[in-house]
TILUMDREN-594234 format. One record per residue: x, y, z of N, C-alpha, C in turn; residue in one letter; residue number from 1. Coordinates in steps of 0.2 Angstrom, whole numbers, plus 5000, padded with zeros to 4 digits. Layout:
TILUMDREN-594234
R  nxx  nyy  nzz caxx cayy cazz  cxx  cyy  czz rest  nr
R    X    Y    Z    X    Y    Z    X    Y    Z    a NUM
...
end
This chain:
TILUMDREN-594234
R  nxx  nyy  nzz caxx cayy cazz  cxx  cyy  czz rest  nr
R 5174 4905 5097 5169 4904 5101 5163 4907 5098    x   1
R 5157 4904 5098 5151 4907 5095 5149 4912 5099    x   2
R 5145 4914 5096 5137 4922 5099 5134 4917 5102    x   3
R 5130 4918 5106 5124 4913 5107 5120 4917 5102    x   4
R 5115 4913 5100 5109 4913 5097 5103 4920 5101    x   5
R 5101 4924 5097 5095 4929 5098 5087 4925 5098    x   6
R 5087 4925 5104 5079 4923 5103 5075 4926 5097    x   7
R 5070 4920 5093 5067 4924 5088 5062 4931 5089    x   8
R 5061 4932 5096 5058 4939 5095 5062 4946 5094    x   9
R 5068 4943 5096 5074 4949 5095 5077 4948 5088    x  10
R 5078 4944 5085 5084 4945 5080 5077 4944 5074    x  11
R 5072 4943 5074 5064 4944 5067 5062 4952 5068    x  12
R 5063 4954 5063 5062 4961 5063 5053 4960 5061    x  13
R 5048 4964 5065 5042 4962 5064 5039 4964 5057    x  14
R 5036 4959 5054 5035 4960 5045 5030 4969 5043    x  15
R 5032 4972 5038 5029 4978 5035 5024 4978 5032    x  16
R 5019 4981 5033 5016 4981 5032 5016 4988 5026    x  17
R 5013 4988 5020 5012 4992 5016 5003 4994 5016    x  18
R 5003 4999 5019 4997 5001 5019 4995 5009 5015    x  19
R 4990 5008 5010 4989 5013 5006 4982 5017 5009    x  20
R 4989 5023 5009 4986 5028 5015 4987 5037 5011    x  21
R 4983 5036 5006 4985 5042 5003 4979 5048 5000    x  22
R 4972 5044 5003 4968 5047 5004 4963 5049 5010    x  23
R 4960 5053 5012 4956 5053 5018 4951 5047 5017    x  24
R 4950 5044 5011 4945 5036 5010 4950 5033 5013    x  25
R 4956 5032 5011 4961 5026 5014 4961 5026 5022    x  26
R 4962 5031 5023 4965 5033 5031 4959 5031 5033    x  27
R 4951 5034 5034 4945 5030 5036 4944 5025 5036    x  28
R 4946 5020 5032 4947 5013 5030 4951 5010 5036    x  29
R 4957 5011 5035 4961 5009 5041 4961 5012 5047    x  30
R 4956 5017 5049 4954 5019 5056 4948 5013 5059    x  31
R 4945 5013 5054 4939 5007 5054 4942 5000 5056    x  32
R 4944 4999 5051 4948 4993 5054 4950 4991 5063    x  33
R 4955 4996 5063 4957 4997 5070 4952 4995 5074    x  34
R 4949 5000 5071 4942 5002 5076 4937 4992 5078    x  35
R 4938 4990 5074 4933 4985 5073 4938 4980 5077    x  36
R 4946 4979 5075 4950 4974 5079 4951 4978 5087    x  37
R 4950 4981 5087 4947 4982 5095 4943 4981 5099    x  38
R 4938 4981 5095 4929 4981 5097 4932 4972 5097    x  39
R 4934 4969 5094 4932 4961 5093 4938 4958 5099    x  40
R 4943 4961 5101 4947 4961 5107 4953 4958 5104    x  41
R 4955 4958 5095 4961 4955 5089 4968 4961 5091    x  42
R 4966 4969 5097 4971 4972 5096 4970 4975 5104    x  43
R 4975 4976 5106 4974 4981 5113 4974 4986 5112    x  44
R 4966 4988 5115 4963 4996 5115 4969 5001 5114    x  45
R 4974 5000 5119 4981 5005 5119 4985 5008 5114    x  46
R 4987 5000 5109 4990 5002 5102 4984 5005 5096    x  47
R 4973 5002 5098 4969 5006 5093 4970 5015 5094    x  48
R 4971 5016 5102 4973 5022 5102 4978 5025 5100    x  49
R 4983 5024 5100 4989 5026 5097 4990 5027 5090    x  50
R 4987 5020 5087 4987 5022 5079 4982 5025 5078    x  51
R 4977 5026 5078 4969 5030 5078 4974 5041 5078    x  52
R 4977 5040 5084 4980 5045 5086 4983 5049 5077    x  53
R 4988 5044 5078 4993 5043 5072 4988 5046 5063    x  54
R 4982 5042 5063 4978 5041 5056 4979 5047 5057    x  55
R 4974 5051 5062 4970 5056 5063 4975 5063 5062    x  56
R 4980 5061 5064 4987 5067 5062 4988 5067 5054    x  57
R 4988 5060 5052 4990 5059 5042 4981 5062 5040    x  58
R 4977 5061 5044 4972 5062 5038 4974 5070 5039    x  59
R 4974 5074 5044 4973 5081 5044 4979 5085 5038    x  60
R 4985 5080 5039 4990 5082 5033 4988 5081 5026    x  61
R 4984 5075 5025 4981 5076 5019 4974 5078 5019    x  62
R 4972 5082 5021 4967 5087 5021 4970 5091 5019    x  63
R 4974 5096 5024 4979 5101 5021 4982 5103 5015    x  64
R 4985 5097 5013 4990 5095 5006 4982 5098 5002    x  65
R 4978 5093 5001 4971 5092 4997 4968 5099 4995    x  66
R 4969 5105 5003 4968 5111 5002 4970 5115 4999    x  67
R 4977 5114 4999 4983 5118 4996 4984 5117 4988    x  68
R 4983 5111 4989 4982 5112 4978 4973 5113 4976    x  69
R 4968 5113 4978 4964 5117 4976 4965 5122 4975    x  70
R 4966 5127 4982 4967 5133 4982 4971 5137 4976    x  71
R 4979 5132 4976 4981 5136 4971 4978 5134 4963    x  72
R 4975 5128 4962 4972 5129 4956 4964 5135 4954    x  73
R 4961 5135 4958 4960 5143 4959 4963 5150 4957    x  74
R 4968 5148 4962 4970 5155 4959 4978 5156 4954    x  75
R 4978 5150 4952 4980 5149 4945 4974 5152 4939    x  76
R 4969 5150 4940 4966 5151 4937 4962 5158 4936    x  77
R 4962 5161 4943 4959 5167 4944 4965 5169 4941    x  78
R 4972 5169 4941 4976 5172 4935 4976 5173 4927    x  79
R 4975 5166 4927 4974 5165 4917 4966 5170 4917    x  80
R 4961 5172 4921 4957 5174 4920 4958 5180 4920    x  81
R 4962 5183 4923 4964 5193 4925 4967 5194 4919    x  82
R 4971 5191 4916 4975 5191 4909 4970 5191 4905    x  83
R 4965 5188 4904 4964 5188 4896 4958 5195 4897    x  84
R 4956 5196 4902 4952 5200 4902 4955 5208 4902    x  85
end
């Protein structure tokens, strides 16, 4: 005896998106976007909130990250500088 058949909303897994999101430029870009498929009525206000939410956590992570290797290039350097002196 067969399966029945899955309706194609259930058995199509929704296609992936590859979004390049690896700076705070990037992540503004696609908060923008959001923002504008919202405004134009292309996305339900609910999902711009949710992903907007989401941006807003990745940008503050790569703020952090962005901090933390300055920082320590500083004070890598404050080191090569206590040594030679």
């Amino acid at each position: 005896m067969k399966k029945p058949r899955a309706a194609a909303s259930e058995s199509a897994a929704p296609p992936r998106m590859r979004l390049k999101l690896k700076t705070i430029d990037d992540v503004r870009a696609e908060m923008a976007r959001l923002y504008r498929e919202g405004k134009a009525g292309l996305r339900d206000v609910a999902d711009v909130s949710r992903l907007a939410n989401v941006l807003a956590l990745l940008g503050r992570l790569i703020e952090g990250s962005d901090l933390e290797k300055r920082l320590s290039a500083i004070e890598e350097s404050e080191e090569r500088h206590a040594t030679t002196h």
